[in-house]
N, C-alpha and C positions, 0 to 999 in steps of 0.2 A: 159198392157203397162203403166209403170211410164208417168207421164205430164213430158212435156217436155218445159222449160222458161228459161228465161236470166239466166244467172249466173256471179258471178266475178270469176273471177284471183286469183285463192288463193290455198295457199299447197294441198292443195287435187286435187286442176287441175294439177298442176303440178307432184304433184307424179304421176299421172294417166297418163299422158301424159309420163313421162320417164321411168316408168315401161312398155309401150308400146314401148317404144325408139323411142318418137316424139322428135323432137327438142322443144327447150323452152327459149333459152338463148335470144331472143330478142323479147319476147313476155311481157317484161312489156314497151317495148318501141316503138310499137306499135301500131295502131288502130286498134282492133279488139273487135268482140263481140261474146260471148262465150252465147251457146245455152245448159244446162243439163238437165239430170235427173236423181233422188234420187230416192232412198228407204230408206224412213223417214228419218236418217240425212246422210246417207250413199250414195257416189255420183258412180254413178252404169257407166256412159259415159258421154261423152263431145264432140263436136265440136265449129268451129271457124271460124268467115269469118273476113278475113282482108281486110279493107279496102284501095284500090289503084288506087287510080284517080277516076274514070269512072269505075274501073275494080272492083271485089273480088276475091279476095283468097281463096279457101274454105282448110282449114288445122286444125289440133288438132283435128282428129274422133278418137275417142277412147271409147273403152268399157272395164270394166274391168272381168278381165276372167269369173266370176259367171254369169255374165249374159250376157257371147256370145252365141251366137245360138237360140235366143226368140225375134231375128227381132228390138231390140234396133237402129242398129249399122245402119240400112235400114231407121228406123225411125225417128233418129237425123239425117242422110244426108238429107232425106223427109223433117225436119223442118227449116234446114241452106238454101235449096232453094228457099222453101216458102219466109221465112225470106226476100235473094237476089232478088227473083223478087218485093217482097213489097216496097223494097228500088230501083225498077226499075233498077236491074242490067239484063239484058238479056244474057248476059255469066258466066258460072261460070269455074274459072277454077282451079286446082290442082297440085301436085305435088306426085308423092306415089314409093316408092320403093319396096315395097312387098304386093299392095291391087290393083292392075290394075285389077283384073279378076272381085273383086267385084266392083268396078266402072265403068267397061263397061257392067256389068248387069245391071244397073244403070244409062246407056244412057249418060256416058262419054264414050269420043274417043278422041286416041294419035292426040297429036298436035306437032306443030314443035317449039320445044324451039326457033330456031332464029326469031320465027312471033312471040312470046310474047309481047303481047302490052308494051312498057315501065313501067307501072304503076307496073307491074305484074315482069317484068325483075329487077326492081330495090328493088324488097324486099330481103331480107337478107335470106328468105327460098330458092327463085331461084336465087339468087348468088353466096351463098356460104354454108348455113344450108344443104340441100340437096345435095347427092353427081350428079356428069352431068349424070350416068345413070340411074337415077331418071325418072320414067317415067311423062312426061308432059302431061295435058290431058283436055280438055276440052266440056261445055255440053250447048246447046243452052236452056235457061228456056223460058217455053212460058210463055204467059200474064196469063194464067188458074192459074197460080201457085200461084200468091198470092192472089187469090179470095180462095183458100182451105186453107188460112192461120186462120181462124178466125174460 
């Protein structure tokens, strides 16, 4: 498995991201931090947690086709969590239209859009990037998680 560490923002996220058909249009405007990994200079997947209030986002999972199915895509959610509970986020929560099955293998479960904390309601992903039957989802992280970040 490629390391997985910070990344920026830059044309290769974004291809990768719209060749998946994530949204991207207001991710240079923003707070978020972008978690990758290469194969030497070739960026293989990506994730992204935005930050909102007290809350995170977890949005931009992406792999790109070569290298789905060898546990990547498992591996950067595994490090976007890490990551949130280091920054003491205790919920993470989502947005996905067509990956609900793999994130409730993954110890998310549907939430109710109208309890969306504020922080999380007023991003541009669950306002309007996202269509409403978007499935909303959320995962409680324990304290364990970022003791494995290291």
């Amino acid at each position: 498995m490629p390391p997985i560490h910070d990344i920026d923002y830059d044309d290769a996220v974004a291809r990768l991201l719209r060749d998946s058909g994530l949204p991207t249009a207001d991710l240079p405007d923003v707070r978020v931090r972008f978690l990758g990994a290469f194969d030497e200079a070739r960026l293989l997947g990506c994730v992204a947690l935005e930050e909102c209030g007290g809350d995170a986002l977890l949005r931009s999972l992406a792999v790109t086709p070569s290298a789905r199915g060898a546990g990547l895509g498992a591996a950067l959610l595994a490090a976007a969590e890490r990551s949130a509970s280091a920054q003491s986020r205790s919920v993470l929560y989502l947005l996905t239209t067509d990956a609900a099955a793999f994130f409730s293998a993954h110890g998310y479960a549907s939430a109710d859009r109208h309890r969306a904390p504020p922080g999380i309601a007023a991003t541009a992903q669950f306002s309007g990037l996202c269509p409403a039957s978007s499935h909303f989802m959320r995962k409680l992280l324990s304290a364990g998680d970022a003791d494995t970040a290291r």
